[in-house]
PyMOL commands that place a pseudoatom at each C-alpha (Angstrom):
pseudoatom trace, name=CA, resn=UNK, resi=1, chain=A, elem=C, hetatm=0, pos=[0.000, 0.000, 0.000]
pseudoatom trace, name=CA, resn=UNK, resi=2, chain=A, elem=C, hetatm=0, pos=[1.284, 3.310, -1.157]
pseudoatom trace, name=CA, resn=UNK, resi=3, chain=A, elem=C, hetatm=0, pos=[1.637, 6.331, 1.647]
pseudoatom trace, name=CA, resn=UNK, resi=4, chain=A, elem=C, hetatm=0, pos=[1.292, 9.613, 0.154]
pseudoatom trace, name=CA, resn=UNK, resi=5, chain=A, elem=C, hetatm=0, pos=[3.717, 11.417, -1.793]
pseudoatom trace, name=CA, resn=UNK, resi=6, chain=A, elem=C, hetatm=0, pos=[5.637, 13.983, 1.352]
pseudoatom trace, name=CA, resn=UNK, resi=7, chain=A, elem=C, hetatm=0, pos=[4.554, 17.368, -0.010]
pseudoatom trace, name=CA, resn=UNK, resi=8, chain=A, elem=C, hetatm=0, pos=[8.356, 18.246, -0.361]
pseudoatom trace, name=CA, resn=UNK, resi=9, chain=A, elem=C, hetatm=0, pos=[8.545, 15.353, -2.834]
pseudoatom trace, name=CA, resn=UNK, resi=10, chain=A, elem=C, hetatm=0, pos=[5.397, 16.316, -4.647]
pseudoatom trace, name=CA, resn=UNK, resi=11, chain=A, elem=C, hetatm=0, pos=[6.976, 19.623, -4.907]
pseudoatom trace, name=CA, resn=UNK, resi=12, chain=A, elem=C, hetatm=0, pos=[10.428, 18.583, -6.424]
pseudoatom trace, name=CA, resn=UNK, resi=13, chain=A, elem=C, hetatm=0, pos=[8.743, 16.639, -8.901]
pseudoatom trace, name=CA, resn=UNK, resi=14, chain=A, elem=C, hetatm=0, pos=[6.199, 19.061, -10.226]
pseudoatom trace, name=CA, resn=UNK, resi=15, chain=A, elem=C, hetatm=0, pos=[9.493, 22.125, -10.053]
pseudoatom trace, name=CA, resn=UNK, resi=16, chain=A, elem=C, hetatm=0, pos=[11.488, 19.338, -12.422]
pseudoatom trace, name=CA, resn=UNK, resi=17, chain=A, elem=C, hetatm=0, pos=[8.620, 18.976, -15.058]
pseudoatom trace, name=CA, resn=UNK, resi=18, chain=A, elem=C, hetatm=0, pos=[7.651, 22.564, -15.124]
pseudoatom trace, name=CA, resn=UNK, resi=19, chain=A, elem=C, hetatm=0, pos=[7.605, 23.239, -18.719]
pseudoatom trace, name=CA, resn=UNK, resi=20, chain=A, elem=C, hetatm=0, pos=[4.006, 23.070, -21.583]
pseudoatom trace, name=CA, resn=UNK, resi=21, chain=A, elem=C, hetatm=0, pos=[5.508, 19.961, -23.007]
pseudoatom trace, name=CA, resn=UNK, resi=22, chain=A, elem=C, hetatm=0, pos=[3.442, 16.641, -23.378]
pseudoatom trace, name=CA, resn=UNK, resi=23, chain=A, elem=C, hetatm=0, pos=[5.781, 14.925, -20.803]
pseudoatom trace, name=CA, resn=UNK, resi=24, chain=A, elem=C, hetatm=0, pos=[6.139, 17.220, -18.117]
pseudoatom trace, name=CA, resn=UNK, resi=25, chain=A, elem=C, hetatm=0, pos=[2.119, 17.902, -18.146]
pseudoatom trace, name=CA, resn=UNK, resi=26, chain=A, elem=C, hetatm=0, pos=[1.495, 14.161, -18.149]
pseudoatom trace, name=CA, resn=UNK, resi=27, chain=A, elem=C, hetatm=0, pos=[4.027, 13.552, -15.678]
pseudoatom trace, name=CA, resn=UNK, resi=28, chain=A, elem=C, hetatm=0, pos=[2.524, 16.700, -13.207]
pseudoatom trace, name=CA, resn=UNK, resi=29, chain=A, elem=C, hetatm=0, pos=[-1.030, 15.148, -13.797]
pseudoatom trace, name=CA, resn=UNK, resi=30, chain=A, elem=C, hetatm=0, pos=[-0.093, 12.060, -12.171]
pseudoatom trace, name=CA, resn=UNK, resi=31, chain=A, elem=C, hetatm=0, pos=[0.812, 13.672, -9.030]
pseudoatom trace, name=CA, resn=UNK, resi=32, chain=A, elem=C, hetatm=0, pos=[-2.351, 13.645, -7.176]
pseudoatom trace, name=CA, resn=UNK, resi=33, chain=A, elem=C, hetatm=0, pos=[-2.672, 9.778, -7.704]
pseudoatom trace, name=CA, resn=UNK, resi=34, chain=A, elem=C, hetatm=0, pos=[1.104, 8.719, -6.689]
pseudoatom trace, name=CA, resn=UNK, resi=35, chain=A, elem=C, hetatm=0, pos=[2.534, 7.924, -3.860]
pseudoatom trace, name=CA, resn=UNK, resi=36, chain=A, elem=C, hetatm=0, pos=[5.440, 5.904, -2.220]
pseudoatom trace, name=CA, resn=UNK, resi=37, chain=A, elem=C, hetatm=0, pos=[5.823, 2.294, -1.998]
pseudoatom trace, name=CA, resn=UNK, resi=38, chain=A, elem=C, hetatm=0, pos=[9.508, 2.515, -0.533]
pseudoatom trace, name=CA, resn=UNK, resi=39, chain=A, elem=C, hetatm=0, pos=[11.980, 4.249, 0.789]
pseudoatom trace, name=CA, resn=UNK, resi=40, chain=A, elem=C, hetatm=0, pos=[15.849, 3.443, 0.320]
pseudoatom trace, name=CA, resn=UNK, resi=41, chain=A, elem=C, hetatm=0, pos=[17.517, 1.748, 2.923]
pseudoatom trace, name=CA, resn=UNK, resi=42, chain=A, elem=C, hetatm=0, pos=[20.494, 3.418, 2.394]
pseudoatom trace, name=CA, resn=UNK, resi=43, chain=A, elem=C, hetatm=0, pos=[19.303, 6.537, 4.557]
pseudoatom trace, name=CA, resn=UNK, resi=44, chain=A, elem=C, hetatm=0, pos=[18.993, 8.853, 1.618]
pseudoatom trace, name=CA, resn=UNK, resi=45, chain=A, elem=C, hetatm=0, pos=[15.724, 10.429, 0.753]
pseudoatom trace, name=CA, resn=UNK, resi=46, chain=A, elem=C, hetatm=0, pos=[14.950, 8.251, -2.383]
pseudoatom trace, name=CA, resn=UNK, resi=47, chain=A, elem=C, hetatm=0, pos=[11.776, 7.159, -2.775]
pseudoatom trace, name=CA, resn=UNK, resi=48, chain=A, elem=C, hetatm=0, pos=[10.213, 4.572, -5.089]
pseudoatom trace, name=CA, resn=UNK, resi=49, chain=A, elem=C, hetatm=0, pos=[6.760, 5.951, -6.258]
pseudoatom trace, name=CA, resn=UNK, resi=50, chain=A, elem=C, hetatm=0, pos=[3.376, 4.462, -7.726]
pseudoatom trace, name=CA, resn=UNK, resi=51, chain=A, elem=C, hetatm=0, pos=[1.003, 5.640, -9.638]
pseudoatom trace, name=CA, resn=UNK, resi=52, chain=A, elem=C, hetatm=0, pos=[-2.667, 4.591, -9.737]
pseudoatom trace, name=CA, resn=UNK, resi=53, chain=A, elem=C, hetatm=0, pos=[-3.090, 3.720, -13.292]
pseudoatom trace, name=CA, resn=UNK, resi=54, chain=A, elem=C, hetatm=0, pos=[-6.423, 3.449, -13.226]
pseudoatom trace, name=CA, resn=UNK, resi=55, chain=A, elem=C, hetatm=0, pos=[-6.751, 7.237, -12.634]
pseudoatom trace, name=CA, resn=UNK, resi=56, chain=A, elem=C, hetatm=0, pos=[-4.151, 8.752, -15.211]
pseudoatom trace, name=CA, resn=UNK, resi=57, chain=A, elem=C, hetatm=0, pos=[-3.299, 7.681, -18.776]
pseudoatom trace, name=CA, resn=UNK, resi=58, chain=A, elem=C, hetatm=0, pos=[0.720, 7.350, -19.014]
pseudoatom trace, name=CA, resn=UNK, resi=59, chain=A, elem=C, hetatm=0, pos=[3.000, 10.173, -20.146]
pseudoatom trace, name=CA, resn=UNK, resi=60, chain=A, elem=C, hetatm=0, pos=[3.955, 9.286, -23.842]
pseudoatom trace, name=CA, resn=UNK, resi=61, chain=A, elem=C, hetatm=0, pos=[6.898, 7.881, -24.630]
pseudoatom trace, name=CA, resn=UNK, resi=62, chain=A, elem=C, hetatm=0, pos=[10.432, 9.221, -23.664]
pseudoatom trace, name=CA, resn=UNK, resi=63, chain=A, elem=C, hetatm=0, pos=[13.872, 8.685, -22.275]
pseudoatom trace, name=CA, resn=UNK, resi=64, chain=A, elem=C, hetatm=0, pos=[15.041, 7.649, -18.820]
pseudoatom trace, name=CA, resn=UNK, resi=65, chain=A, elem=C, hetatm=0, pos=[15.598, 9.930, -16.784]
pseudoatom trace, name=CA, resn=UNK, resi=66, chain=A, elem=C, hetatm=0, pos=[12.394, 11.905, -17.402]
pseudoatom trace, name=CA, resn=UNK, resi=67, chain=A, elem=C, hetatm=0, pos=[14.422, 14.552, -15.922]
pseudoatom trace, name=CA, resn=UNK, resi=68, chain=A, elem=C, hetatm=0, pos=[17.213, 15.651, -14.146]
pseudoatom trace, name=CA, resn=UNK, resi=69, chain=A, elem=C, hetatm=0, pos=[19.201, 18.146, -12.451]
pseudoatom trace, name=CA, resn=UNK, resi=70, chain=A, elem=C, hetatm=0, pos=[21.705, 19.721, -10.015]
pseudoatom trace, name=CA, resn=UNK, resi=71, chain=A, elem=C, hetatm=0, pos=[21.006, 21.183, -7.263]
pseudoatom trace, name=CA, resn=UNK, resi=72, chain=A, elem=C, hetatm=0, pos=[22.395, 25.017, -6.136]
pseudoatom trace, name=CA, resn=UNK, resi=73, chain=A, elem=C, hetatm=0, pos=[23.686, 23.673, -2.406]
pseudoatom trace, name=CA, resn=UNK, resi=74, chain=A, elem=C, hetatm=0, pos=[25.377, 20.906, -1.818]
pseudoatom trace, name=CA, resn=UNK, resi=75, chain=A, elem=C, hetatm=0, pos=[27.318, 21.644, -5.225]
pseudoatom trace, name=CA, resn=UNK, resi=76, chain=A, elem=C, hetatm=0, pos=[27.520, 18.109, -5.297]
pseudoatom trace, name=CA, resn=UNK, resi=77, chain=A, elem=C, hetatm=0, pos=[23.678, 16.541, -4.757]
pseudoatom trace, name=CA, resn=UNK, resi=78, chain=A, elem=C, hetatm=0, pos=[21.353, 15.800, -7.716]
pseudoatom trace, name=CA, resn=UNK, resi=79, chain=A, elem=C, hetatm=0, pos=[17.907, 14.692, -8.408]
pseudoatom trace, name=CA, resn=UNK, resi=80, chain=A, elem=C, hetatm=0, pos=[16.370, 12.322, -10.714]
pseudoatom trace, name=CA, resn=UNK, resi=81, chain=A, elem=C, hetatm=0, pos=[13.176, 11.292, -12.120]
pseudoatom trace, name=CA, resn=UNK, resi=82, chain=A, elem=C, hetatm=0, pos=[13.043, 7.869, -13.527]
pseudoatom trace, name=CA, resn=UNK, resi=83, chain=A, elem=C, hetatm=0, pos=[9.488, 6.484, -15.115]
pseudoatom trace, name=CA, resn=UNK, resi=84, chain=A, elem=C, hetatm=0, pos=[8.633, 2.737, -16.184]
pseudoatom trace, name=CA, resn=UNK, resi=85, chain=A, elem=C, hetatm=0, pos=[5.890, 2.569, -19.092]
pseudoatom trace, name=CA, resn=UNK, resi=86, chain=A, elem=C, hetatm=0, pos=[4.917, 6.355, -18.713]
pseudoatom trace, name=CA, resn=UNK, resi=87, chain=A, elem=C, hetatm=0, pos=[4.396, 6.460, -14.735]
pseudoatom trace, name=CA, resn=UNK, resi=88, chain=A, elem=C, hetatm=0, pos=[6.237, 7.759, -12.464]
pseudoatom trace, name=CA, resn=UNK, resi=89, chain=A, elem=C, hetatm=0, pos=[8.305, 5.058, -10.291]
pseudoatom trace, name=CA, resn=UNK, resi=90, chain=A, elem=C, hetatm=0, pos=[11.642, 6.703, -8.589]
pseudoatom trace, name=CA, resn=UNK, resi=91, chain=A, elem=C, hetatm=0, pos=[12.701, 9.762, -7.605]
pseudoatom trace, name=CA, resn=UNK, resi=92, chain=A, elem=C, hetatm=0, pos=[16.280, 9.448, -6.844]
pseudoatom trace, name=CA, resn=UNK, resi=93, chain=A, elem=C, hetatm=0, pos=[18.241, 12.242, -4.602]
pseudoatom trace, name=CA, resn=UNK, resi=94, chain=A, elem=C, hetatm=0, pos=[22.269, 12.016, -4.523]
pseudoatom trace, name=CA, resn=UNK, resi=95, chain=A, elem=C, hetatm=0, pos=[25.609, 13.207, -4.079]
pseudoatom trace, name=CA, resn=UNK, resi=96, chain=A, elem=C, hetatm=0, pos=[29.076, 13.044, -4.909]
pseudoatom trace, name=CA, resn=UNK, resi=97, chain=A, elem=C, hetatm=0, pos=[30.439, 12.667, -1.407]
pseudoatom trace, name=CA, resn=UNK, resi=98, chain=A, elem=C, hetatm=0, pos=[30.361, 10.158, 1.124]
pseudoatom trace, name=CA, resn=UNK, resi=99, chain=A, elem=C, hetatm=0, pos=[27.452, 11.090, 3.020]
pseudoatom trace, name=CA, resn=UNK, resi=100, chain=A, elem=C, hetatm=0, pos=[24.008, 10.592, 1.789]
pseudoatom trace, name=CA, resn=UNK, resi=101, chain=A, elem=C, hetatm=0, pos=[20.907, 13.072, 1.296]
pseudoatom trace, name=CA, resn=UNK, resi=102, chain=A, elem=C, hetatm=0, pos=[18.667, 12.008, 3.597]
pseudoatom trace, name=CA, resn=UNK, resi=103, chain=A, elem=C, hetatm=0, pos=[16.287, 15.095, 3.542]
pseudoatom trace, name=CA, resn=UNK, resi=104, chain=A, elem=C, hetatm=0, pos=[14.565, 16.816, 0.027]
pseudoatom trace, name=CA, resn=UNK, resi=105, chain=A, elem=C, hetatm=0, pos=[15.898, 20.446, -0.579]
pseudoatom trace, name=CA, resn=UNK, resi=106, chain=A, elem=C, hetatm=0, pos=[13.311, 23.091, -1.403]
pseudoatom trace, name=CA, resn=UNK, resi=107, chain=A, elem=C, hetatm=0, pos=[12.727, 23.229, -5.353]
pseudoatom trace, name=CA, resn=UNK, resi=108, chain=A, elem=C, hetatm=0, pos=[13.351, 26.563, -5.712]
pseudoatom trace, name=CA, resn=UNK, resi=109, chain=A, elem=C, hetatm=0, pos=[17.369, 25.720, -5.102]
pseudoatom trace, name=CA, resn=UNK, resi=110, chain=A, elem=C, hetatm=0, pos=[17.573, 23.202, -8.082]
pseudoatom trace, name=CA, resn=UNK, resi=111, chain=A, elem=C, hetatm=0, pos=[19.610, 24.062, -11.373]
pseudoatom trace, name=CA, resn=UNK, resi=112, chain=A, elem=C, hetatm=0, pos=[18.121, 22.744, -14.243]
for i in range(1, 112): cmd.bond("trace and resi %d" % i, "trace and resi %d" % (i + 1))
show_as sticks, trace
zoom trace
C-alpha cells in the first residue's frame, strides 16, 4: 500500500517537469494519484513511487531519466526522475560525497 507522496517530494517533482511539453504535463497530472511504496535503505531520501493507473493515462513515450538536475547547495547533490511505461516510479536524490541526502531540498534551489 502506497503512503502519500511527502509534499516536499510532490513539490520537487512538479518544479522538475515545469515546462508546456506533453511529458512534463502528463508527468505533473499524475501527481495527485502517486505515492510511495519505498523508501531506500540506504538513509537517503529516495523514494520509489506508484502511480494509480487506473486514474491517469501514461506520459507518452520518452527517455530515462524523465528529468534531471543539479542542485544550487550541496554543489555536489542531484535529483532524478526515472518512469517505467509512462508512470512515475523513482525519484532518486544524490551526491558526490560520502554522506548521503537524507532530507529533500526546497525546489526553488535546483539548477536545471
Amino acid at each position: 500500500m502506497a503512503e502519500p507522496l511527502p509534499l516536499e517530494v510532490a513539490a520537487t517533482l512538479n518544479a522538475l517537469r515545469t515546462g508546456s511539453d506533453p511529458l512534463s504535463s502528463a508527468l505533473r497530472a499524475q501527481l495527485p494519484y502517486a505515492g510511495v511504496v519505498r523508501r531506500c535503505g540506504c538513509g537517503c531520501a529516495t523514494v520509489d513511487v506508484a502511480v494509480d493507473q487506473t486514474a491517469v493515462p501514461p506520459a507518452p513515450a520518452h527517455g530515462n531519466p524523465a528529468a534531471d538536475a543539479w542542485y544550487a547547495e550541496p554543489e555536489d547533490a542531484g535529483v532524478m526522475v526515472f518512469t517505467k511505461d509512462g508512470y512515475l516510479s523513482l525519484l532518486e536524490i544524490y551526491s558526490a560525497s560520502s554522506e548521503p541526502i537524507s532530507t529533500w531540498r526546497e525546489p526553488p534551489s535546483v539548477e536545471r
